[in-house]
Residue, then its C-alpha position, 0 to 999 in steps of 0.5 A: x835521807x831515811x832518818x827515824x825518831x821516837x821519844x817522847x814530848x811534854x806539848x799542851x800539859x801532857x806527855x806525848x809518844x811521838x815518832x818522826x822517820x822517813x824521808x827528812x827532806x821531804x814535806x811532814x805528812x801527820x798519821x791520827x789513829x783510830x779510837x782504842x788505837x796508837x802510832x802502831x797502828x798505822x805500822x803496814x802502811x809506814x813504809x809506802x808513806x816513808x818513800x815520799x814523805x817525812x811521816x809524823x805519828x803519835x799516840x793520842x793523849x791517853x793511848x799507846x805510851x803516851x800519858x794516861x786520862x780518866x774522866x772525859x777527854x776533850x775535844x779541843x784538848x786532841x785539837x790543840x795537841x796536835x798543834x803544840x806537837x807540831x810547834x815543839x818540832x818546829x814543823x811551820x810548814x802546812x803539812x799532809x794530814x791523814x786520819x782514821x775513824x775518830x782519828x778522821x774526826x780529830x784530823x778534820x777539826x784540826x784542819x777546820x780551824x787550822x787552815x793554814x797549816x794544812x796543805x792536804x786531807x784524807x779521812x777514812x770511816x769519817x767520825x764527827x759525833x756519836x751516833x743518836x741509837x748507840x748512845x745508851x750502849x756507849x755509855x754503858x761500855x764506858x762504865x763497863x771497861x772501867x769496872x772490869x778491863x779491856x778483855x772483856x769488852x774485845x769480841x763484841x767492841x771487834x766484831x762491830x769494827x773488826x768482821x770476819x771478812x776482813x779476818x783473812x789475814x789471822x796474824x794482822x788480826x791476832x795483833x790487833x786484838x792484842x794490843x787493843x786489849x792493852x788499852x788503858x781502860x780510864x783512858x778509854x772510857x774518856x774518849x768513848x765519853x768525848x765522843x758523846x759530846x764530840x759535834x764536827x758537822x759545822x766545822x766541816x764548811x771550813x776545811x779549805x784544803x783539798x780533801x780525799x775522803x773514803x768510805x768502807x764497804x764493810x763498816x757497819x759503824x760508819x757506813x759508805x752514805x753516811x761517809x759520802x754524806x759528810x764528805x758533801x758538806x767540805x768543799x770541794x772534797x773528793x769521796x772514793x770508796x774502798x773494800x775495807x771496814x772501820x780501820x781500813x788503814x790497820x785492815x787492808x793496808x796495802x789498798x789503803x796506801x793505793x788510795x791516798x798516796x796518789x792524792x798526797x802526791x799531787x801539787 
């Protein structure tokens, strides 16, 4: 039975965006977004997960509809929204876990100290802590998006994460610029500033469940062996690679729903 639900949810002291649809009978896989993204940003890939799955998105604090931020995230705060979430829904069975990018970083800690409410992971682009030579450049960019917005930082925060060779497809592009531009830029600049002080590395040991992660060929922010070095530190973890880049959920999404559904669908 196809069923689909948006609202909104007060869990953890702050509002939520939220969407449960797809198969009501079936076992919940959870859909964690990018930095800068939202619960739409996995809309070309929902229907491959809705056939087998019930499929739980929601827009992090401080992104999409859900409650604005200013300061710095935490985060242990992203961790444990996560969990309310899942208790305001009344999802007490382990569930399927898929995240992106940052959202693979939030995706895996959530695991690392949930293992029992996790039954199966996927972490594409895996971000665990900033990186040591771009420290100084983010720092700046979060100061600049709060002085002068979005639209100034789009081309190059884009061009890093978003190159033209995954640009074939102009219309998937041209939507995700625009909506990323809608980010709220205190909100932005919160998470680029949690991201500073974000260090997952020695929760990865453990993560208990059986774990799919991929690298992307064309992603110069997290590449293909700094992915499978990551991925040696959780046992038992499977690394695959793909020809995608940062945000390969959002960037090549039929590929990416060939790669993980086959590992969600195993017993």
């Amino acid at each position: 039975m196809q069923m689909r639900d948006m609202k909104w949810m007060d869990v953890n002291g702050v509002s939520l965006r939220y969407e449960l649809s797809g198969n009501a009978g079936a076992p919940t896989v959870l859909l964690v977004h990018e930095l800068g993204g939202c619960l739409d940003s996995w809309d070309e890939t929902l229907s491959a997960f809705q056939q087998h799955f019930r499929v739980l998105r929601y827009d992090q604090r401080g992104f999409g509809q859900s409650e604005k931020v200013s300061g710095t995230l935490k985060l242990d705060d992203m961790v444990a929204d996560i969990a309310a979430l899942l208790d305001a829904l009344a999802i007490t069975s382990p569930v399927r876990v898929v995240g992106s990018a940052l959202g693979a970083g939030i995706a895996a800690a959530f695991a690392a100290r949930h293992p029992k409410r996790v039954s199966r992971l996927v972490i594409q682009s895996l971000v665990t802590r900033s990186n040591p030579a771009t420290r100084p450049h983010m720092v700046a960019r979060a100061a600049e998006v709060e002085r002068t917005g979005m639209r100034a930082q789009a081309q190059a925060s884009l061009d890093r994460s978003y190159p033209d060779v995954l640009r074939g497809d102009r219309s998937r592009f041209d939507t995700y610029r625009a909506r990323w531009i809608t980010n709220d830029p205190h909100s932005f600049a919160a998470i680029n500033r949690m991201l500073l002080e974000m260090e997952v590395d020695p929760e990865l040991s453990r993560i208990a469940c059986p774990t799919l992660s991929i690298g992307c060929k064309h992603d110069s922010m997290r590449s293909p062996a700094m992915v499978e070095e990551l991925t040696k530190m959780i046992p038992g973890a499977r690394y695959a690679e793909a020809d995608s880049g940062h945000f390969m959920h959002a960037q090549t999404p039929d590929l990416f729903a060939q790669m993980v559904l086959p590992f969600l669908r195993e017993t």
